[in-house]
C-alpha atoms as one frame of an Amber mdcrd trajectory, in Angstrom:
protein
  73.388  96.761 102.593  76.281  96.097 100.677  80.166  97.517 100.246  81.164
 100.239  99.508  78.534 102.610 100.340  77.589 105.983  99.323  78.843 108.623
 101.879  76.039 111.334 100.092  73.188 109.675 100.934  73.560 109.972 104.757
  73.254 113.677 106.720  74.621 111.691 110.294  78.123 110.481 110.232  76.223
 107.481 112.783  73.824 106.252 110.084  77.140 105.783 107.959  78.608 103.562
 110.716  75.805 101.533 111.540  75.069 100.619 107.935  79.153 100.321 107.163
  78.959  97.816 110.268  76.523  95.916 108.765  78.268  95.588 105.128  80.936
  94.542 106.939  79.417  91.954 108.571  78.044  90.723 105.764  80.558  91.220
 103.332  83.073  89.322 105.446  81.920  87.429 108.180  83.472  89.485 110.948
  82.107  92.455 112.139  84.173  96.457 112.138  86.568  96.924 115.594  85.855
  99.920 118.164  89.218 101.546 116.144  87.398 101.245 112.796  83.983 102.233
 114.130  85.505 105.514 115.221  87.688 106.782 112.319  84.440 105.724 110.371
  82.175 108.378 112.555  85.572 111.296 112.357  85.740 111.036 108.462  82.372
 110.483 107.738  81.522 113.758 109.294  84.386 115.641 107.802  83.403 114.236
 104.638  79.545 114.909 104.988  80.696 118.189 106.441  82.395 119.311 103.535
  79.683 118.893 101.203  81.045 118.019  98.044  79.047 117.803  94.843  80.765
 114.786  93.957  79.626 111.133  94.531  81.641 109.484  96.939  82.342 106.211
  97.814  83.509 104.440 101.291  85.138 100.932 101.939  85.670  99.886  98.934
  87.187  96.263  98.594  89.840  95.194  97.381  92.072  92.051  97.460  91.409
  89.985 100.957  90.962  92.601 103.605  92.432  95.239 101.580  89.800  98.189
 101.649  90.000 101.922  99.968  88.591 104.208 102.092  87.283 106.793 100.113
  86.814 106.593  96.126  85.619 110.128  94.789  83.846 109.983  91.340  83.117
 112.271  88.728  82.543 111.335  84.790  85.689 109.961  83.458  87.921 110.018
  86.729  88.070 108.842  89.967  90.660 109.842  93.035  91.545 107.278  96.098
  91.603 108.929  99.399  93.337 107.177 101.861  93.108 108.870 105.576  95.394
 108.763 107.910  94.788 110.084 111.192  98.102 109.047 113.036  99.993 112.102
 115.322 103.604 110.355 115.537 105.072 108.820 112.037 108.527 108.345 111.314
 109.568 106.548 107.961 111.458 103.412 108.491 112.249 102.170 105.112 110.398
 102.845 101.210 107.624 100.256 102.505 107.316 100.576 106.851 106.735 103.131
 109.142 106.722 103.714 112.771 103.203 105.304 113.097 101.791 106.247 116.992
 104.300 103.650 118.464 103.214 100.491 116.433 104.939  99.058 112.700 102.218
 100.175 109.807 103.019  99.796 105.752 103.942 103.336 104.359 100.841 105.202
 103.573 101.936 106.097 100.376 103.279 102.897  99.116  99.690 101.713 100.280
  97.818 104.070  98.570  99.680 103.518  94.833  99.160  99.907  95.861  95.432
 100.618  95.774  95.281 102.855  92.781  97.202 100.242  90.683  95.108  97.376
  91.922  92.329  99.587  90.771  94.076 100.592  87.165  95.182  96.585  86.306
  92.924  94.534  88.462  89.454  95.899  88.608  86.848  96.042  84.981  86.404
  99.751  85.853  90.245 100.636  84.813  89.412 100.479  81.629  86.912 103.176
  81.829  87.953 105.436  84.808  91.646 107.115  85.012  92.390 106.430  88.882
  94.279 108.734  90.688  95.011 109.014  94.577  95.572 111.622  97.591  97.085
 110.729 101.098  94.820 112.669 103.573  96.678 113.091 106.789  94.674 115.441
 108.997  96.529 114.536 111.927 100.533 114.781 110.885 101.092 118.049 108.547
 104.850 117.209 109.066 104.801 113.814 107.306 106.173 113.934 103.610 106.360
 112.079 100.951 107.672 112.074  97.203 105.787 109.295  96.086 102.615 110.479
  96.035 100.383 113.630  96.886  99.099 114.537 100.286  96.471 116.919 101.758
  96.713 117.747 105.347  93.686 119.743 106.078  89.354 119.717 104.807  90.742
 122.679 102.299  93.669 120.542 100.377  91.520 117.501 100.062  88.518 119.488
  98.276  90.939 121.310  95.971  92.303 117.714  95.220  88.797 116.048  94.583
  88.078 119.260  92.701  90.694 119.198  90.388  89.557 115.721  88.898  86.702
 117.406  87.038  82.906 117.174  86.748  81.089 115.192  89.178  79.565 111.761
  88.416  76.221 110.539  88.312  74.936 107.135  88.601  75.990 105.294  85.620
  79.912 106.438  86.813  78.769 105.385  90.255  77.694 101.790  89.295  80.751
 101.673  86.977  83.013 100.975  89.898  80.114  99.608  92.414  79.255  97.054
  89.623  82.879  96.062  88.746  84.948  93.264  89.986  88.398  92.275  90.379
  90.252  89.818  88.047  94.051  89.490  87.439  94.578  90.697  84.035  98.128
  89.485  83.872  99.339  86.927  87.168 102.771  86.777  88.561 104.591  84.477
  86.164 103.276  87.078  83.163 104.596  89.937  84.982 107.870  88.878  85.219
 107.717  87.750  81.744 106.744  91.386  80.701 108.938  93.513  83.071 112.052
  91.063  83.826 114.582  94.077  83.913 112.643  96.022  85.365 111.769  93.942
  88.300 115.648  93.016  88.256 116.470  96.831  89.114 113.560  97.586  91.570
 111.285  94.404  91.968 109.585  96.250  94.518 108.406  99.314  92.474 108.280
  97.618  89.496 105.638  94.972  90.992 104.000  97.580  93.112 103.489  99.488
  89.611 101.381  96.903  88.105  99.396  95.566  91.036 101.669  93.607  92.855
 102.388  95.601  95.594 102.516  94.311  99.141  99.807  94.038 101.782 100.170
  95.422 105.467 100.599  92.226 106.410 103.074  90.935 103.389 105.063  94.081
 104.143 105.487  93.774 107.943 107.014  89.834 107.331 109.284  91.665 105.008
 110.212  94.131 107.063 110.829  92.026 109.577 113.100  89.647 107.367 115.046
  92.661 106.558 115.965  93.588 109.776 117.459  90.532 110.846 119.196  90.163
 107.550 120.813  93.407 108.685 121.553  92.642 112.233 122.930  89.626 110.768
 120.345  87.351 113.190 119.938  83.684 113.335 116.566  83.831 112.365 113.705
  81.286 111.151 110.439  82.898 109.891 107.474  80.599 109.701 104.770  81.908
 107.451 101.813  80.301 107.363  99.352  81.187 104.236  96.484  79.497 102.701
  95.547  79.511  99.381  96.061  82.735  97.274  97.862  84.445 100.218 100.631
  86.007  98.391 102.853  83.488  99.637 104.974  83.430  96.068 104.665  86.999
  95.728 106.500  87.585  98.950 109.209  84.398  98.432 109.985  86.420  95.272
 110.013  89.861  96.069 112.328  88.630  99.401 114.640  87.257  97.584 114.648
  90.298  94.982 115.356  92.465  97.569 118.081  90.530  99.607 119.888  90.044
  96.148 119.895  93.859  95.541 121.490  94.934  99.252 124.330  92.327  98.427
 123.013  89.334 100.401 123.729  85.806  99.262 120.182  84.434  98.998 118.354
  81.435  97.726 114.685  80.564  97.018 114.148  76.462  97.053 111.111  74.405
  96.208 110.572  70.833  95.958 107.609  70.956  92.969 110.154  70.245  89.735
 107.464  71.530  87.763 107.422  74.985  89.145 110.675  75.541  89.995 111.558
  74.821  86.102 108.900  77.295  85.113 110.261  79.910  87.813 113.666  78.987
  86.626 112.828  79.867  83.037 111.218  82.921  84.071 113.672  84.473  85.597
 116.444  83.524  83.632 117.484  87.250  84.168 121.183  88.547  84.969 121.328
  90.933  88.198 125.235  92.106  87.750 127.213  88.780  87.518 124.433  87.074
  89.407 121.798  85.022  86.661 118.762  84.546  89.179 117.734  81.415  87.622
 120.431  79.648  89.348 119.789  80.744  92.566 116.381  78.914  92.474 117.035
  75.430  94.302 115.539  72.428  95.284 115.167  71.912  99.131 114.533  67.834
  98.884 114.963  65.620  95.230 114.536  62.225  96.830 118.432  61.786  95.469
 119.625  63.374  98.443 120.877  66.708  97.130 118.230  69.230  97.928 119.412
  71.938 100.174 117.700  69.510 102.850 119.368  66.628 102.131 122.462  65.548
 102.971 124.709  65.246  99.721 124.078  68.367  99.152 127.300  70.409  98.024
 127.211  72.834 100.944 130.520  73.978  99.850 128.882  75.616  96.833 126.567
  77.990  98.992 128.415  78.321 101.943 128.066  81.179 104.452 124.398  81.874
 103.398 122.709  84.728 105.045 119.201  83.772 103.786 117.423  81.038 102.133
 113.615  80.874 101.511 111.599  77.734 101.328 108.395  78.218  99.361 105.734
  75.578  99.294 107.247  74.270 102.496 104.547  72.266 103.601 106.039  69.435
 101.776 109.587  69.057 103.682 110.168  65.722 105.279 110.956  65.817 109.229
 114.872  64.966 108.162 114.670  68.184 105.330 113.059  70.430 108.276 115.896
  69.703 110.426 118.406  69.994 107.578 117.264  73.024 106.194 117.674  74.801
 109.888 121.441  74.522 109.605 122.071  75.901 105.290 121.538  79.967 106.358
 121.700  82.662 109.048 117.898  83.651 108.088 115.293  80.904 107.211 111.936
  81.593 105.559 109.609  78.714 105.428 105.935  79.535 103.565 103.697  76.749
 104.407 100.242  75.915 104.131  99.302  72.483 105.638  96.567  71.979 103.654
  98.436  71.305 100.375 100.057  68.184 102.189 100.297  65.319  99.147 101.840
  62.287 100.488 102.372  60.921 103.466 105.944  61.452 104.676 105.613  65.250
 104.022 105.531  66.790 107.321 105.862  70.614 107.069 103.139  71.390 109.539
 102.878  74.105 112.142 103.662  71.647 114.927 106.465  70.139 113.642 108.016
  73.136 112.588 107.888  74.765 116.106 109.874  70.902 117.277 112.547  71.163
 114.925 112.991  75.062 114.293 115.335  77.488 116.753 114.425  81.303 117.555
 111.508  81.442 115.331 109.012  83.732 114.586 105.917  83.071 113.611 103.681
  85.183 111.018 100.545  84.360 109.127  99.077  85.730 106.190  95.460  86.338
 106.617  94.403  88.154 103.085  93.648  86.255 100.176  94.798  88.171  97.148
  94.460  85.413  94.440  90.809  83.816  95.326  87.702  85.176  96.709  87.983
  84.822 100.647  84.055  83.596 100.274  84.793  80.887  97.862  87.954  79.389
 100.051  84.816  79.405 102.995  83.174  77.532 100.596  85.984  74.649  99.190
  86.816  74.243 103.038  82.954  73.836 103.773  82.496  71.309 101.222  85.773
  69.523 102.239  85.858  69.592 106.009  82.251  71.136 107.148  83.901  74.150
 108.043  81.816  77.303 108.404  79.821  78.204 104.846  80.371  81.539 103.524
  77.397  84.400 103.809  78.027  85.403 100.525  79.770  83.762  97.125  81.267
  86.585  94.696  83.251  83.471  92.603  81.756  82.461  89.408  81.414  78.620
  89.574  79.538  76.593  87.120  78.697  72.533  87.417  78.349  70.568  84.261
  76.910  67.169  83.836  78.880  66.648  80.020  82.515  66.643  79.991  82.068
  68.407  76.404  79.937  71.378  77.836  82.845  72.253  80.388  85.428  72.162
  77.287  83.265  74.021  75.281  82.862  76.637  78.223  86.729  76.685  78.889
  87.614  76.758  74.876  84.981  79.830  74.783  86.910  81.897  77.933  90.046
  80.960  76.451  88.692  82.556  73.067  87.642  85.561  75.038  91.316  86.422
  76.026  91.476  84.418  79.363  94.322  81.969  80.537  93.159  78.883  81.435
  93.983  75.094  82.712  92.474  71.574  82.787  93.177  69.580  86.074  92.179
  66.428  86.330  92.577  64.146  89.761  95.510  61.617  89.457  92.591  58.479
  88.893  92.083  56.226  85.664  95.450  56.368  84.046  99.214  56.588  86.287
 101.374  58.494  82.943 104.279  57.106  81.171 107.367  59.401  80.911 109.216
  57.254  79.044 106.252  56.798  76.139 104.666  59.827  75.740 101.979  58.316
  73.004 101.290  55.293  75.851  97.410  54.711  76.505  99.093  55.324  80.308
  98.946  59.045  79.660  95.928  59.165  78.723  93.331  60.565  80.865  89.871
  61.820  79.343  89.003  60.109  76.180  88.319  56.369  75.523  90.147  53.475
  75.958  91.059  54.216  79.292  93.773  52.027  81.255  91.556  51.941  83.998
  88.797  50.276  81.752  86.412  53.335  82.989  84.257  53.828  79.899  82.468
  56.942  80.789  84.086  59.013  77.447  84.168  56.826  75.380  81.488  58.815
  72.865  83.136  62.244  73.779  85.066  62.392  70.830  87.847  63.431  73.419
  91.353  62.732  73.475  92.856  64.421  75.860  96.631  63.149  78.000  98.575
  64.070  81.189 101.046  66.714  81.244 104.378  64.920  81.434 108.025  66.849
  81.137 108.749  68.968  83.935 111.212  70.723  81.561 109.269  71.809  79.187
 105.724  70.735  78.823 104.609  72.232  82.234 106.502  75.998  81.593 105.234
  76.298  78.320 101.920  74.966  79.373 101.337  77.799  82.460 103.328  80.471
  80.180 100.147  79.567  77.892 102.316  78.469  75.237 100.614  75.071  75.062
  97.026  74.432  73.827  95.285  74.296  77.247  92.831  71.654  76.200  95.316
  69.359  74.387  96.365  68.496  78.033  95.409  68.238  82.088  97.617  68.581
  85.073  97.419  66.508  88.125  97.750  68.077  91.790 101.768  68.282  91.502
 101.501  70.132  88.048  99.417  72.600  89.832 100.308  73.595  92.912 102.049
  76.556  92.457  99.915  77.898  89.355  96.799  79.876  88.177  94.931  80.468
  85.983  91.730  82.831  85.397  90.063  79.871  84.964  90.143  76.010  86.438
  87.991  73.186  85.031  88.464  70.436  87.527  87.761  67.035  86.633  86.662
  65.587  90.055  87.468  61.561  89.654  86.325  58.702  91.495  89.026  59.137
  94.440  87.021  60.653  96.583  83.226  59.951  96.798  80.076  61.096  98.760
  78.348  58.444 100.164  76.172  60.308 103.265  79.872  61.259 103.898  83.378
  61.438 102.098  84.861  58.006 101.238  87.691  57.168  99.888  87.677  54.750
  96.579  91.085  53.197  96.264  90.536  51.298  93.376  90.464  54.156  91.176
  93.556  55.898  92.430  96.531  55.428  90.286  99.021  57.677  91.958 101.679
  55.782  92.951 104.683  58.905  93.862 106.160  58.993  96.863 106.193  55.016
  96.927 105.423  53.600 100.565 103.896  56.915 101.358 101.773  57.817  98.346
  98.253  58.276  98.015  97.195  54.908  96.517  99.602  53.050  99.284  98.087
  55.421 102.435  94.736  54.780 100.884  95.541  50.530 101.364  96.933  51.049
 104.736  95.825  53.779 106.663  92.321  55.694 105.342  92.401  58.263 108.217
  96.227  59.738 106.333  94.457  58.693 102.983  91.991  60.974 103.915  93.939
  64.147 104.836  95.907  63.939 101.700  92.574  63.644  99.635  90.839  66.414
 101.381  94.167  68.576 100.809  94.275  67.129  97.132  91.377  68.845  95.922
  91.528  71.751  98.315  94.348  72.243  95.810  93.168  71.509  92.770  89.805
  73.597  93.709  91.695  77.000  94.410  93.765  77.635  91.161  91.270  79.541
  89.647  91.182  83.412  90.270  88.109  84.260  88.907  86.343  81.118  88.474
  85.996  77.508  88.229  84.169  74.552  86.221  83.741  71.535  87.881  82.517
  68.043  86.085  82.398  65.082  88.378  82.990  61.241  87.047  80.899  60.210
  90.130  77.078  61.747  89.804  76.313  61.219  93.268  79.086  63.389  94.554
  78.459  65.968  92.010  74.928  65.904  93.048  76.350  66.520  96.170  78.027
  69.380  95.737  75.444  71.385  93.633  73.030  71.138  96.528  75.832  72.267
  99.118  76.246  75.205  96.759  72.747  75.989  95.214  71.641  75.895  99.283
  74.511  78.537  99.996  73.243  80.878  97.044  69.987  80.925  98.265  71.268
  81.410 102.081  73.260  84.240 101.050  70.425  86.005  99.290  67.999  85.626
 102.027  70.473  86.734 103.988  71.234  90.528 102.066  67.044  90.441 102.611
  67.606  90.984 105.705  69.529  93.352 106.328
């Protein structure tokens, strides 16, 4: 049994439940809670109840934990029902409400959120015209302008009625078959819809798929109040991989900018803070966003977190937000605490790269005054099953049940650039990332054998391409070579990012070029002799590696933890080392089969 599930085919609301409890399960690891298990059994009978002629669909997932509730279908149209069964609701702001005592997003603003997400994100939006209907059979006094609502059995069939003639099966498996893939990601949004997003980032990004989850829009809400009580605040946000983290760093900034706030959004990654720079090199009155992009540390001392910094130019903050703040120093925490009235640090201490970055929950809650701690639990960029998976293969965590994330293992370098030059063809963005192994780069030359990284003679004297035909050299210039390379200006194949060109990006699709760092030997192990990454001097990965393997190790693990989750729809993986690629296709051809005996069962 599998999500979403056909409400028709059941004549007890109970059945319903008991199989929806199982998808669940299944679907995500965790099973439904008492709450869920008995709205499920109210609407399912008022549903079954009113029976409709048309096919109609229940939990349908989204992005994460994000799930429709009900999708009705007929042959060219399909409407989103979200139910609401709350007594008490009082609007708090365009995104919050106060619903039966407790903070929940808007109902509305959720409900566009999912019909967009449906429109942009999912292969059915090009067939089906998605609209949506807030069903709130509890609260006929709640109302709305953004978006319709139905307060009783009668409005909600006149609404499903309205969309036309039922659907059959072929409509049916036309959204039951589909998946989700980002047609355009965040840095080609903004491209698109700059001025826009300058006048209303919130409706303008909620518009085109990029609205906020429950969980992204109770962190902002909670931001917002303390800019207004004018709080000395510090928000720590902890997010893995494809949580939205970005997303929300932009969209708080956005919105502090427009209620007259003097804001700032910092990174230390040069390469994406020139690319976000560039992007929004947008005016918003006399303010030009780009320049209020900043970097927190620059190893020159004049990051917001450092102490040369010119303080005098951004004096009397009220909020600054630290993105990718797993990478602060001890000194930059501490520094950063005393630069605004409201902090925001994102973090995810898994993307640790050297060894003097310390931007981990624990240190954090040392150095940090009246925090509050949030964590972002979704996954809107990745498949939640596929992160199971990377972290499985990395740390023996927990495998996944299930893996809806196309992956594909190649034993020819020239088969996975044939595969990547083919998506590319088909209209997908794309990237090469490579681990920082063979060849260290050469700023100053950009022609220097030191840059180059697939292809033959290597630095390294590693001669395993040296028949590819290949010829194929590190991203270099922060400036320009890495925007115009993730704005997919560049030819994607020309080129390869290491770990601190790609943090921070996506990409439809990832190959990965898994080098001889890190190799599996009955267990991980760590080959130093092929590491050539030398930043962060005393503390870098090839130093740590010398010196102290347990730190080595960390950084590794979080290395290609990194690297592994760019990817939003898929990755291709070649591995310099066969026995570690061997490795990894029988941790992931054993998981396939798992999961499919598993769906047997049930």
């Amino acid at each position: 049994m599998s999500l979403p599930l056909l409400i028709n085919q059941y004549d007890k609301p109970e059945d319903m439940v008991s199989d929806l409890s199982k998808a669940i399960i299944h679907y995500y690891g965790d099973g439904p809670s008492p709450e869920e298990k008995s709205a499920w059994t109210f609407l399912g009978k008022n549903i079954i109840e009113m029976k409709l002629d048309y096919p109609i669909l229940v939990e349908i997932p989204l992005f994460g934990l994000e799930r429709a509730d009900l999708i009705a279908v007929d042959t060219r149209n399909a409407i989103i029902v979200e139910a609401k069964g709350w007594r008490n609701v009082k609007r708090i702001s365009d995104m919050v409400v106060l619903a039966d005592n407790a903070y929940h997003i808007d109902p509305c603003y959720q409900l566009n959120n999912y019909v967009s997400k449906m429109k942009f994100f999912h292969t059915s939006g090009k067939i089906v015209n998605y609209t949506g209907i807030l069903y709130m059979y509890n609260h006929p006094e709640y109302k709305s302008d953004s978006c319709k609502i139905a307060y009783s059995e009668e409005d909600l069939i006149k609404e499903i009625r309205r969309i036309g003639k039922p659907g059959g099966k072929e409509d049916i498996d036309t959204i039951v078959a589909g998946r989700f893939t980002i047609s355009d990601d965040l840095i080609d949004i903004i491209i698109k819809n700059g001025n826009s997003i300058i006048r209303d980032a919130s409706l303008t990004l909620l518009s085109k798929g990029y609205g906020l989850s429950e969980e992204q829009a109770m962190i902002m809400h909670r931001v917002q109040d303390a800019l207004k009580n004018r709080e000395n605040k510090t928000f720590l946000i902890k997010g893995e991989s494809g949580s939205g983290k970005t997303l929300l760093a932009l969209q708080l900034l956005l919105d502090a900018i427009k209620n007259g706030y003097k804001a700032l959004l910092a990174y230390r990654n040069n390469r994406l803070l020139n690319t976000m720079r560039q992007v929004l090199n947008l005016n918003a009155g006399s303010v030009n966003i780009s320049s209020l992009i900043q970097y927190y540390s620059t190893g020159r001392g004049v990051g917001i977190g450092e102490r040369n910094f010119d303080a005098s130019r951004y004096s009397n903050m009220d909020l600054i937000i630290y993105d990718e703040a797993q990478r602060m120093t001890q000194d930059v925490i501490k520094m950063t605490q005393s630069r605004s009235n409201v902090k925001v640090y994102f973090y995810d201490d898994s993307q640790i790269l050297i060894g003097d970055e310390a931007g981990t929950q624990d240190n954090f809650r040392r150095y940090c005054t009246n925090t509050t701690e949030m964590h972002l639990t979704g996954s809107f960029r990745i498949s939640r099953s596929y992160l199971q998976l990377v972290r499985h293969i990395l740390w023996n965590e927990k495998p996944p049940d299930t893996l809806n994330y196309e992956i594909n293992l190649f034993d020819n370098i020239s088969n996975l650039i044939e595969d990547l030059r083919k998506k590319h063809t088909d209209g997908n963005k794309i990237g090469l990332l490579c681990a920082f192994t063979e060849s260290k780069g050469d700023k100053k030359n950009p022609t220097s054998v030191q840059n180059r990284r697939i292809g033959y003679p290597l630095p390294s004297n590693f001669d395993l391409y040296k028949n590819s035909g290949l010829d194929i050299y590190w991203l270099m210039d922060e400036k320009t070579e890495y925007p115009r390379y993730w704005r997919g200006e560049l030819d994607p194949l020309k080129y390869c990012a290491s770990v601190y060109g790609a943090q921070g990006f996506e990409a439809d699709y990832i190959g990965l070029v898994w080098g001889r760092d890190l190799v599996w030997r009955n267990d991980w192990k760590i080959n130093a002799d092929a590491i050539t990454d030398t930043i962060g001097n005393n503390y870098s990965l090839k130093r740590m590696a010398k010196k102290d393997n347990d730190v080595a190790m960390t950084l590794i693990r979080n290395r290609y933890y990194t690297l592994m989750t760019r990817g939003i729809r898929g990755i291709d993986l070649f591995f310099e080392d066969q026995q570690t690629g061997q490795h990894i296709k029988d941790v992931i051809d054993r998981i396939r089969k798992d999961a499919i005996m598993g769906y047997d069962k049930l």
